[in-house]
N, CA, C and O atoms as a CHARMM CRD file, in Angstrom:
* protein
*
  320
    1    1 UNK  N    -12.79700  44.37900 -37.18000 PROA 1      0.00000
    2    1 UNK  CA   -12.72400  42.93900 -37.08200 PROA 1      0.00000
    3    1 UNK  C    -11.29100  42.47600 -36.80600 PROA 1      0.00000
    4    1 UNK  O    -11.17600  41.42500 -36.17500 PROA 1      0.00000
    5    2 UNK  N     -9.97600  43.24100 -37.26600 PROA 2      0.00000
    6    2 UNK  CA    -9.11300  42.62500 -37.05900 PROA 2      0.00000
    7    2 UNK  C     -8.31100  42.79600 -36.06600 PROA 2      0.00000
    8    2 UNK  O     -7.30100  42.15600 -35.77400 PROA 2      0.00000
    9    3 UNK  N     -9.01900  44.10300 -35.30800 PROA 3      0.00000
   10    3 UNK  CA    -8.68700  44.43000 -33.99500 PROA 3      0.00000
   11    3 UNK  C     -9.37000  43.51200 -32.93700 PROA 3      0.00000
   12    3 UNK  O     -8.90200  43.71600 -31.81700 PROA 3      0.00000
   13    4 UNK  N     -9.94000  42.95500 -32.95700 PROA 4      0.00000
   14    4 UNK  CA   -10.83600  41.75600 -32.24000 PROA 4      0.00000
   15    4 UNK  C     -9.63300  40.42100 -32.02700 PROA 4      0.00000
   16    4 UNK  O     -9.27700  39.90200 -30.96900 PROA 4      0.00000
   17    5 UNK  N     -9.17800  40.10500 -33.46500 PROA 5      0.00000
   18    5 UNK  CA    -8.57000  38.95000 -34.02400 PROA 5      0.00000
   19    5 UNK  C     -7.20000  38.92500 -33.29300 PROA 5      0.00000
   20    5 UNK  O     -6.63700  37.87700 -32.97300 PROA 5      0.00000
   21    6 UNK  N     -6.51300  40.67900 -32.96100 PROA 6      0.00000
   22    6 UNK  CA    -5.37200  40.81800 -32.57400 PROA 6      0.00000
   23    6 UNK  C     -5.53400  40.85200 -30.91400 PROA 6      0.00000
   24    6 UNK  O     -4.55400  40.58400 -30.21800 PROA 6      0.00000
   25    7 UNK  N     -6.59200  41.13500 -30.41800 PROA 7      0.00000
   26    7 UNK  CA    -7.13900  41.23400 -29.56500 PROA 7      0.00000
   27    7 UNK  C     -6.88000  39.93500 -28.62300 PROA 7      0.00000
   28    7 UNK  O     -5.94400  39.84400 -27.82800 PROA 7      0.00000
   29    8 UNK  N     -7.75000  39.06800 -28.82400 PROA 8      0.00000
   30    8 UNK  CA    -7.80200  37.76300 -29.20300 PROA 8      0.00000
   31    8 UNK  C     -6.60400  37.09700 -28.97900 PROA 8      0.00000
   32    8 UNK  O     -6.38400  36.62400 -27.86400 PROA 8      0.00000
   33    9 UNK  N     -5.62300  36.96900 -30.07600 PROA 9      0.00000
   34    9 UNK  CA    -4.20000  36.24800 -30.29600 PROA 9      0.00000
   35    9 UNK  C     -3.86200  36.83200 -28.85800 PROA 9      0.00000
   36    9 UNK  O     -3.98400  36.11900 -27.86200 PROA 9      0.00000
   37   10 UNK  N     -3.41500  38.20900 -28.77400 PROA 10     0.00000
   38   10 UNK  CA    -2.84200  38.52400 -27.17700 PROA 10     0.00000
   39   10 UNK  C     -3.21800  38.07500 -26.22300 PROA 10     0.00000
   40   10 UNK  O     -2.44000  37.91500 -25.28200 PROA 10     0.00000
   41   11 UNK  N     -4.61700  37.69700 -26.13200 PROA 11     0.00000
   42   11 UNK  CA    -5.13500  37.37200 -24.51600 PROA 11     0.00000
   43   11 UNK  C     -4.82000  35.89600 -25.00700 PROA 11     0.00000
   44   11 UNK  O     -4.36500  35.36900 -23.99200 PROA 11     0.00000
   45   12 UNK  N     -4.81800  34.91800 -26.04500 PROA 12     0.00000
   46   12 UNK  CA    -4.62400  33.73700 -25.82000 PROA 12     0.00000
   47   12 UNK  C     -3.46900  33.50300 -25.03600 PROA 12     0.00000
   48   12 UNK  O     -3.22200  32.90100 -23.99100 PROA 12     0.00000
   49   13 UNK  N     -2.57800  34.44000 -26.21100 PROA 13     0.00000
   50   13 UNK  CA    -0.84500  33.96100 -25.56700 PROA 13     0.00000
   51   13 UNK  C     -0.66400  34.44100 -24.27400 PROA 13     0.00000
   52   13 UNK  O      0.03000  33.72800 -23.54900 PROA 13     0.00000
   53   14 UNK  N     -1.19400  35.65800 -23.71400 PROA 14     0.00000
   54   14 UNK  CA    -0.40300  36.05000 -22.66200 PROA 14     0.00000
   55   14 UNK  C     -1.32600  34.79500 -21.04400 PROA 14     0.00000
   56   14 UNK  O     -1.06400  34.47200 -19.88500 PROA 14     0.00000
   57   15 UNK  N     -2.18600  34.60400 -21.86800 PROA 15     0.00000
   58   15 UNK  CA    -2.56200  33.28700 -20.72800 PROA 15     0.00000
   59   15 UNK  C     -2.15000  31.99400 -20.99500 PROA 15     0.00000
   60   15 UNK  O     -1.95400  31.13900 -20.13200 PROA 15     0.00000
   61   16 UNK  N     -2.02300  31.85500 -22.13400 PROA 16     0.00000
   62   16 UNK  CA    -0.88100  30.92100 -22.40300 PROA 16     0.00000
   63   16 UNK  C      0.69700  30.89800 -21.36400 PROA 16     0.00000
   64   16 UNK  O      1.21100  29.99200 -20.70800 PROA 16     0.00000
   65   17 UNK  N      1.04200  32.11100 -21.57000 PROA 17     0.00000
   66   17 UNK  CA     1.91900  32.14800 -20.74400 PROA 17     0.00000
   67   17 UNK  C      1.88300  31.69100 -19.38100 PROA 17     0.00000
   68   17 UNK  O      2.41100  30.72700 -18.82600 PROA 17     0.00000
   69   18 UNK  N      1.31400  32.39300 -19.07400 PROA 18     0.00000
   70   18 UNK  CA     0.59400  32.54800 -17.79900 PROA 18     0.00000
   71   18 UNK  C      0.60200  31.16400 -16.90400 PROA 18     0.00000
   72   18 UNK  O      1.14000  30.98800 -15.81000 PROA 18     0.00000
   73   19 UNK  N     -0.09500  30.31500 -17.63600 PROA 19     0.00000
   74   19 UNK  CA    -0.33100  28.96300 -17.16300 PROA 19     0.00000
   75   19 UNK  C      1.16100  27.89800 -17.59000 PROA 19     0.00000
   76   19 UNK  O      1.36800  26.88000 -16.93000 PROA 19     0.00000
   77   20 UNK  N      1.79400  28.17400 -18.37200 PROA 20     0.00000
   78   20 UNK  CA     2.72000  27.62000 -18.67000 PROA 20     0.00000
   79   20 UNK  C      3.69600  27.58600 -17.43700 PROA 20     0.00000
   80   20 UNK  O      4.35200  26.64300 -16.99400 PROA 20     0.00000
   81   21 UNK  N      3.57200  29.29900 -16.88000 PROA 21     0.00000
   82   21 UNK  CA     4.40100  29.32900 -15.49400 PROA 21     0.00000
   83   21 UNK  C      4.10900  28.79400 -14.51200 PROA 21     0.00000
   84   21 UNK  O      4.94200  28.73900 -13.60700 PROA 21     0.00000
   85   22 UNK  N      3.19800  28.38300 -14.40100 PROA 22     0.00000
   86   22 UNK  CA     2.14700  28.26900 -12.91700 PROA 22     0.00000
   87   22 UNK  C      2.32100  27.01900 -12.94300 PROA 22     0.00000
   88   22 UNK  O      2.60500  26.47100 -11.87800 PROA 22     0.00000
   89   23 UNK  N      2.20800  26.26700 -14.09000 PROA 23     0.00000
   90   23 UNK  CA     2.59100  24.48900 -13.99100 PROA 23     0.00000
   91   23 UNK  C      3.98800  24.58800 -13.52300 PROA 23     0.00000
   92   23 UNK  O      4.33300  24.36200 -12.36300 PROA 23     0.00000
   93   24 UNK  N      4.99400  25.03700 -14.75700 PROA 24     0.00000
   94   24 UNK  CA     6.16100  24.71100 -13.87300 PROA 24     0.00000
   95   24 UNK  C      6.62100  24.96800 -12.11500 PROA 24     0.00000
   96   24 UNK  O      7.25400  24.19500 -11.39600 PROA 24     0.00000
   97   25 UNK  N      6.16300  26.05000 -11.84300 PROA 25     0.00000
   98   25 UNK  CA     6.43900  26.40000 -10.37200 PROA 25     0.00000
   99   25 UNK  C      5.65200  25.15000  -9.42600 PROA 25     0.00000
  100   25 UNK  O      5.86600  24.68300  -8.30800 PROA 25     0.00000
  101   26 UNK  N      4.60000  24.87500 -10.54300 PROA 26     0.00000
  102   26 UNK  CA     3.83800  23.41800  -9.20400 PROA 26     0.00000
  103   26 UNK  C      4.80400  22.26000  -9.78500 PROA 26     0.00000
  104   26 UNK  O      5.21400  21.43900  -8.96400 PROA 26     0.00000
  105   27 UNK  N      5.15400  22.14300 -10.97500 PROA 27     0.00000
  106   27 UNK  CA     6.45600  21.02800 -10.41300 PROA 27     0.00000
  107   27 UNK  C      7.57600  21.11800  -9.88700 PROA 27     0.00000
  108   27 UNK  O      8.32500  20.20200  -9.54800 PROA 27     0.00000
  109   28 UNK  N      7.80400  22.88700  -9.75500 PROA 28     0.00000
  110   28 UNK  CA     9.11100  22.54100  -8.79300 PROA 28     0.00000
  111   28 UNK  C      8.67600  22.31600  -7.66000 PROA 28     0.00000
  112   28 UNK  O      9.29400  21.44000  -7.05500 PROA 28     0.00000
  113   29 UNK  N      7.66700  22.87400  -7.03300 PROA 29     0.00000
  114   29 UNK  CA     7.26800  22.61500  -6.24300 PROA 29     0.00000
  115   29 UNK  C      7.05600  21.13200  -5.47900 PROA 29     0.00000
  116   29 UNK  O      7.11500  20.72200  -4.31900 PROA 29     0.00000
  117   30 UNK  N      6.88000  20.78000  -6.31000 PROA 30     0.00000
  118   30 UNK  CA     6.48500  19.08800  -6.18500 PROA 30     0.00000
  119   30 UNK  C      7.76100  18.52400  -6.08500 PROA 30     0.00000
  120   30 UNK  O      7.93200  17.61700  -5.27000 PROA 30     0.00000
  121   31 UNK  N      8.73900  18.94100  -6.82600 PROA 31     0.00000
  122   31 UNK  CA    10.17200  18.33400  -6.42600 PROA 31     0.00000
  123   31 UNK  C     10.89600  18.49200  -5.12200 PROA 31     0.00000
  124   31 UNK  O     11.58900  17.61200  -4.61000 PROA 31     0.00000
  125   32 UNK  N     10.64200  19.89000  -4.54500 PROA 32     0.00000
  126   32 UNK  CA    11.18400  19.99400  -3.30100 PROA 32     0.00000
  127   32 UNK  C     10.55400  19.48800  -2.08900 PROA 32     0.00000
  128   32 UNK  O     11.12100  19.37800  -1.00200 PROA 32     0.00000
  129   33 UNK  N      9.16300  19.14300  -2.38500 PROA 33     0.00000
  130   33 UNK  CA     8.22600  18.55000  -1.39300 PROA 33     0.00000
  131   33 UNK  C      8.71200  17.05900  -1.89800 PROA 33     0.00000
  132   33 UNK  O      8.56600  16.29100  -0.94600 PROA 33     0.00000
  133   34 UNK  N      9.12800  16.51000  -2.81000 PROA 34     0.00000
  134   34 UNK  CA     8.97600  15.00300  -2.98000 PROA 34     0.00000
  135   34 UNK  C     10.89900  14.99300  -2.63800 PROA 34     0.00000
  136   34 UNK  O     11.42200  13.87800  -2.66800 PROA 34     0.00000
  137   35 UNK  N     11.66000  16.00300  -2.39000 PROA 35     0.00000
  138   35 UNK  CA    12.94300  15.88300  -1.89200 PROA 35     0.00000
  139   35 UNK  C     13.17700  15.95800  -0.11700 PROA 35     0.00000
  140   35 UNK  O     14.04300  15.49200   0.62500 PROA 35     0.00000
  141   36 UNK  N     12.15600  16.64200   0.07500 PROA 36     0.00000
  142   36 UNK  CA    12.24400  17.30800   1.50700 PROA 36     0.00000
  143   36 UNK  C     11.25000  15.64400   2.24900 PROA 36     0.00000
  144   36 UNK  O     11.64400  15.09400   3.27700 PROA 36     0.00000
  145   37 UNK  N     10.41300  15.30700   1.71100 PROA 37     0.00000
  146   37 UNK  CA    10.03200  13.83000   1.94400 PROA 37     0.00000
  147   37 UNK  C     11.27800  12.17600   2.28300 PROA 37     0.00000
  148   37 UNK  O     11.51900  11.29000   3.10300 PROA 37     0.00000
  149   38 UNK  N     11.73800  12.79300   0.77600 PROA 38     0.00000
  150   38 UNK  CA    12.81600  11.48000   1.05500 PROA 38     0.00000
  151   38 UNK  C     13.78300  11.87700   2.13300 PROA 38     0.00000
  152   38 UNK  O     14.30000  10.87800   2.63200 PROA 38     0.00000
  153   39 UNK  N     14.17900  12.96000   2.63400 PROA 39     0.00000
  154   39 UNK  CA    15.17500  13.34300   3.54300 PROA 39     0.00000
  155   39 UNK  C     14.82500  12.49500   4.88200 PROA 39     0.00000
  156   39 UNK  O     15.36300  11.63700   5.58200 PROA 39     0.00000
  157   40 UNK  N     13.12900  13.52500   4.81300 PROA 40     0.00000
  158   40 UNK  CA    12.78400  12.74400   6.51800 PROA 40     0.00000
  159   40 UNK  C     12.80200  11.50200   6.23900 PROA 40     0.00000
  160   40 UNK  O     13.47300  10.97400   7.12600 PROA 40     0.00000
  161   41 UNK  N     12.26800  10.33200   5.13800 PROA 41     0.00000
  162   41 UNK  CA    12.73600   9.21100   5.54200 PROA 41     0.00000
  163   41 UNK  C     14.01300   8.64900   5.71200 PROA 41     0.00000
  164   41 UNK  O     14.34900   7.64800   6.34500 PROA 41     0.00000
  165   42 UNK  N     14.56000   9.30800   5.16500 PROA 42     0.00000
  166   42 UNK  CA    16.01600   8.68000   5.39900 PROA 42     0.00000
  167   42 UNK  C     16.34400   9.10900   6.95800 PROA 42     0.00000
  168   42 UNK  O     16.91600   8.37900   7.76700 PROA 42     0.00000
  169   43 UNK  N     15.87800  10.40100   7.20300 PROA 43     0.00000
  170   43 UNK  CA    16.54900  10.53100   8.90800 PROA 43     0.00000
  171   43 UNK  C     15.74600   9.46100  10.27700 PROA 43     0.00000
  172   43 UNK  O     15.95600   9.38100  11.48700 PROA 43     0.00000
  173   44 UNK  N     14.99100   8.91800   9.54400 PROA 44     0.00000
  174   44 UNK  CA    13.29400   8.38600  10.23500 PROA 44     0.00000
  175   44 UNK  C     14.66500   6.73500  10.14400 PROA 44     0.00000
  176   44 UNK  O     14.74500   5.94300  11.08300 PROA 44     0.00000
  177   45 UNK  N     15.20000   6.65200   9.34700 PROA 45     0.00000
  178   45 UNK  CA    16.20800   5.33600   9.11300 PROA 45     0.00000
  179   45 UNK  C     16.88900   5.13300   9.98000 PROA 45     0.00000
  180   45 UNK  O     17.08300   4.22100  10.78400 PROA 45     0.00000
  181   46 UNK  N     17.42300   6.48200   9.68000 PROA 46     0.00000
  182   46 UNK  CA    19.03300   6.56800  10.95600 PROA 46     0.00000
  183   46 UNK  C     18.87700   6.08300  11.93900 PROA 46     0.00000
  184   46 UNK  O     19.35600   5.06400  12.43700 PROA 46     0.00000
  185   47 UNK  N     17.68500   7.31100  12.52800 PROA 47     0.00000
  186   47 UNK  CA    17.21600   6.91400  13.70500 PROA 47     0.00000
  187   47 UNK  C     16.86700   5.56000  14.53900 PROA 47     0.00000
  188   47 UNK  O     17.25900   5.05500  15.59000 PROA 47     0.00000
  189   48 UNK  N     16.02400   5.27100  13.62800 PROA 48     0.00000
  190   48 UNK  CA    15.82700   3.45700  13.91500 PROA 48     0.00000
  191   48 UNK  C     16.92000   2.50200  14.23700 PROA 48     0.00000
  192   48 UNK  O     16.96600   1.64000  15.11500 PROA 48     0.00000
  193   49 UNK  N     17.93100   2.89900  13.18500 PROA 49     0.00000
  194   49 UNK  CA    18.83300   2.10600  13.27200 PROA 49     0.00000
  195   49 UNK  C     19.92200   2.24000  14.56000 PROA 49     0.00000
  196   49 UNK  O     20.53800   1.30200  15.06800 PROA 49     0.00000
  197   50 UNK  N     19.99100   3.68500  14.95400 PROA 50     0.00000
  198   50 UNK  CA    20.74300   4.11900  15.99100 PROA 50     0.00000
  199   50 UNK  C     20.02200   3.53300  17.02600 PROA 50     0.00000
  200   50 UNK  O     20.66000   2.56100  17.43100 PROA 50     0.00000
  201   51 UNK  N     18.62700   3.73400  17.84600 PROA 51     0.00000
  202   51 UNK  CA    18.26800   3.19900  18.66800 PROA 51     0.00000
  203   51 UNK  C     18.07300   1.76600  18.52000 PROA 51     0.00000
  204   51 UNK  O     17.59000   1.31300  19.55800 PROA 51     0.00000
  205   52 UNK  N     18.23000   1.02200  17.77500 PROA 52     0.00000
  206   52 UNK  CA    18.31400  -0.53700  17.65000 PROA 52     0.00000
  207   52 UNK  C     19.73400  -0.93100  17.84900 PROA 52     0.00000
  208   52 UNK  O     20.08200  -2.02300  18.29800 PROA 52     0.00000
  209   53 UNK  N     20.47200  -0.04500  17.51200 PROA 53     0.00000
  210   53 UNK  CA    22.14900  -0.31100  17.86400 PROA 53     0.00000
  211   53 UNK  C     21.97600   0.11300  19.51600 PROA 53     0.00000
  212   53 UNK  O     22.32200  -0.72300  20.35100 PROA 53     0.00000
  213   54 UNK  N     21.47300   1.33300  19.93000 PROA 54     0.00000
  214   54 UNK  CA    22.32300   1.23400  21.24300 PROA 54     0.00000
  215   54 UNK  C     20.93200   0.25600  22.43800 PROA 54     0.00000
  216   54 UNK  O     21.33600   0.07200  23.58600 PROA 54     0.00000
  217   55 UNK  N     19.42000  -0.29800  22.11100 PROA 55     0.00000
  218   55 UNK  CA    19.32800  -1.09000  22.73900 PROA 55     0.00000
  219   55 UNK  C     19.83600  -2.81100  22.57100 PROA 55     0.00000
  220   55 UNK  O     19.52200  -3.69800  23.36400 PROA 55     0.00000
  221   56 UNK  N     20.49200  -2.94600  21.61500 PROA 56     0.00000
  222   56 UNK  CA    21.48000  -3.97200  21.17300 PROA 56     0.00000
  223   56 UNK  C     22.47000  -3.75700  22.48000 PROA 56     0.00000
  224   56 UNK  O     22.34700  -4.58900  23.37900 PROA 56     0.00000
  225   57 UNK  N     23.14800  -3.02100  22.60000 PROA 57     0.00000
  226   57 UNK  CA    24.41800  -2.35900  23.18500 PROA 57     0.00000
  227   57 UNK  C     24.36100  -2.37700  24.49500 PROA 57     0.00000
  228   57 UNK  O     25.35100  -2.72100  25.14100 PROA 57     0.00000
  229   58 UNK  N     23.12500  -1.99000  25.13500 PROA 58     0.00000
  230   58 UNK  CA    23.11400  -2.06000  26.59800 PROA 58     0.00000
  231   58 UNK  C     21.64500  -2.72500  27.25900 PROA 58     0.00000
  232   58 UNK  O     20.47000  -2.95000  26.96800 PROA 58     0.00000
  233   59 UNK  N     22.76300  -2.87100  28.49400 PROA 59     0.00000
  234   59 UNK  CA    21.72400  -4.59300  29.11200 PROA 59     0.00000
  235   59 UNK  C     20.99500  -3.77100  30.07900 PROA 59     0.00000
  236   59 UNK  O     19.99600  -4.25700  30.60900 PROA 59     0.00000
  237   60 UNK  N     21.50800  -2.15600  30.47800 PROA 60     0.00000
  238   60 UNK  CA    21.07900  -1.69700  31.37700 PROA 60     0.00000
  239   60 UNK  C     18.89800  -1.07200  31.20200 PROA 60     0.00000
  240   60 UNK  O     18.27200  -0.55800  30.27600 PROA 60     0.00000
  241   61 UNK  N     18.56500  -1.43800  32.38500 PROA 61     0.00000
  242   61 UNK  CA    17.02600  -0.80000  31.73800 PROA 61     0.00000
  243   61 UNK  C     16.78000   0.58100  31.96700 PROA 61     0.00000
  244   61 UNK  O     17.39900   0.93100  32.97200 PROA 61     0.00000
  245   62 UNK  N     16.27900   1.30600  31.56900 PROA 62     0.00000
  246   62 UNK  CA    15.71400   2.52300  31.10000 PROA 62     0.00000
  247   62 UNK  C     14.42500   2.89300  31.33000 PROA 62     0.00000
  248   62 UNK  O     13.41200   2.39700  30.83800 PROA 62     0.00000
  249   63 UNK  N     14.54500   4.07600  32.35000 PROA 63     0.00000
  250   63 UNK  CA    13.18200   4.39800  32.71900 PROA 63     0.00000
  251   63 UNK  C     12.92100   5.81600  31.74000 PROA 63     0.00000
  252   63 UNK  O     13.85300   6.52800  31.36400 PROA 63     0.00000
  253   64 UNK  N     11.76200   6.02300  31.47700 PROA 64     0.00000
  254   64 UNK  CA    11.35900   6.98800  30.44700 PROA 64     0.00000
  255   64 UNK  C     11.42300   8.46900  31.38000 PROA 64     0.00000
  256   64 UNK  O     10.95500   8.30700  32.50700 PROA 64     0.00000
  257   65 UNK  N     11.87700   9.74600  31.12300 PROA 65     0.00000
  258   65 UNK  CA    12.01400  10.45200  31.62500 PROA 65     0.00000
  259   65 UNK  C     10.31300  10.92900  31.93100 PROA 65     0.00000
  260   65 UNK  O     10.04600  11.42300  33.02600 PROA 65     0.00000
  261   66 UNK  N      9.34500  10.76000  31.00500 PROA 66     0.00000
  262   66 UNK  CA     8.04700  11.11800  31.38400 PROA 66     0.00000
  263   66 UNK  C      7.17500  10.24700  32.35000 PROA 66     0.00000
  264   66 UNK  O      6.02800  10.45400  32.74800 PROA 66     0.00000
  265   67 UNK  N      8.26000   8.94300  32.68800 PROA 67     0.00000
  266   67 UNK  CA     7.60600   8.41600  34.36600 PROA 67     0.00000
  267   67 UNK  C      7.83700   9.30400  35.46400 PROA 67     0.00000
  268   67 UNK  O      7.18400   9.68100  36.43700 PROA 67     0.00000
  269   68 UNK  N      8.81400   9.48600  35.06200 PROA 68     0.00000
  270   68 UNK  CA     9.32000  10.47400  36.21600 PROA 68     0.00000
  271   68 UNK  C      8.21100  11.43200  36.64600 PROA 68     0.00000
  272   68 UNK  O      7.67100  11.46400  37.75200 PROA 68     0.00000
  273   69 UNK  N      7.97300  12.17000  35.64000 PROA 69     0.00000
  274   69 UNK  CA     7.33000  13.19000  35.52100 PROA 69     0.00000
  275   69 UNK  C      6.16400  13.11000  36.09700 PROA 69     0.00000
  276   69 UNK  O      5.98800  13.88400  37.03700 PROA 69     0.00000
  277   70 UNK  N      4.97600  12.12400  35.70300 PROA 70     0.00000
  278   70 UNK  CA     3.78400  11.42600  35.83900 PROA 70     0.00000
  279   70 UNK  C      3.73300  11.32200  37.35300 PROA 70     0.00000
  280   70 UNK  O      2.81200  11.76900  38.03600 PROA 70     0.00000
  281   71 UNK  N      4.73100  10.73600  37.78500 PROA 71     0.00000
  282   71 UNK  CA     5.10800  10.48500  39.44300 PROA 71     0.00000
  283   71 UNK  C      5.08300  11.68300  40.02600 PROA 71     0.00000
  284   71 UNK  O      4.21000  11.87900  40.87100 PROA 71     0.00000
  285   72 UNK  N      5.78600  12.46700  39.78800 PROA 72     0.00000
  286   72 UNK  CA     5.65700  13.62300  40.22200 PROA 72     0.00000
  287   72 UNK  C      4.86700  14.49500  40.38000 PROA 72     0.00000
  288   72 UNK  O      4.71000  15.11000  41.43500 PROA 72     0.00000
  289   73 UNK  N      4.09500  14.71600  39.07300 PROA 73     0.00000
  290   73 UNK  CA     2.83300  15.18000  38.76300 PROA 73     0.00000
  291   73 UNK  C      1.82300  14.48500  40.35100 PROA 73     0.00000
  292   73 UNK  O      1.45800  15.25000  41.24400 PROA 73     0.00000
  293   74 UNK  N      1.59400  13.25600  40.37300 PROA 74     0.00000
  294   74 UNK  CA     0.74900  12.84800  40.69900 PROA 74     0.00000
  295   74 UNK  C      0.70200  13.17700  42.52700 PROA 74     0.00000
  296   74 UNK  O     -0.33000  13.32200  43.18200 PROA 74     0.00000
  297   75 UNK  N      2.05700  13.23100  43.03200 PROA 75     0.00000
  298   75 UNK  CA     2.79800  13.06800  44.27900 PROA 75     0.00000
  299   75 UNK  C      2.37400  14.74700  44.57400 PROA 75     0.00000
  300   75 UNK  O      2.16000  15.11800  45.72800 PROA 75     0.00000
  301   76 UNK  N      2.28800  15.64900  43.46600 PROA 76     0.00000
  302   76 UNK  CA     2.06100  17.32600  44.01400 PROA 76     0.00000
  303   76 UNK  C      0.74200  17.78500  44.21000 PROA 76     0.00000
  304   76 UNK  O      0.39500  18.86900  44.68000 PROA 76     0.00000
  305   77 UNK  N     -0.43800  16.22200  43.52700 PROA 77     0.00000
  306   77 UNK  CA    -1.54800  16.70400  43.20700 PROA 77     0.00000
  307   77 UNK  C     -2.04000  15.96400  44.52300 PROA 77     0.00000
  308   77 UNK  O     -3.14600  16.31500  44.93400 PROA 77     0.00000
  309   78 UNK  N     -1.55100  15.25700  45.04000 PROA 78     0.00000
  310   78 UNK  CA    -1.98400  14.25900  46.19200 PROA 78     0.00000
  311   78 UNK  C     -1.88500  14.85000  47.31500 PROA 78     0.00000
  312   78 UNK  O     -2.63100  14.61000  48.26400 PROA 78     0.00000
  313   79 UNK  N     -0.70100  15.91500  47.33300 PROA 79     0.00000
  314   79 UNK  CA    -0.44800  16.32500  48.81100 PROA 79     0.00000
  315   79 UNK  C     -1.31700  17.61700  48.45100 PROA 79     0.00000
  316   79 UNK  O     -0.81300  18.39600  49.26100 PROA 79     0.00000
  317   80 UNK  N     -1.90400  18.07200  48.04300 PROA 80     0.00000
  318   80 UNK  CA    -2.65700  19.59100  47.80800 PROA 80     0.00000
  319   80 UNK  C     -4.11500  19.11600  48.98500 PROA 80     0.00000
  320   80 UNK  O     -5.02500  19.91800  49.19500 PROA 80     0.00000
């Protein structure tokens, strides 16, 4: 019987353990995902703010490099 009892106590604790680790690693976890989050927003900021500064900045207009492309595309498929 008291080999049961000792039995017992060990498998509690060593899963005790067990789970004790497994939480903490999911909150670090959760910290570097809830750090690696705030980063991109902050770079998602910059950004905004940089392209609002330089179409502030210039009067000149801007064609998208993927018109280009589209045009082109379309001009190779036309002459085939």
């Amino acid at each position: 019987m008291g080999a049961i009892v000792v039995a017992f106590a060990a498998g509690f604790l060593l899963r005790g353990a067990q789970l004790r680790k497994q939480k903490s690693r999911v909150c670090e976890l959760e910290k570097e995902m809830m750090t690696s989050h705030s980063e991109i927003l902050d770079l998602h900021k910059e950004k905004l703010a940089l392209e609002k500064q330089l179409k502030g900045a210039s009067n000149i207009p801007v064609i998208p490099i993927t018109a280009k492309e589209e045009k082109k595309s379309d001009k190779s498929t036309g002459s085939k």
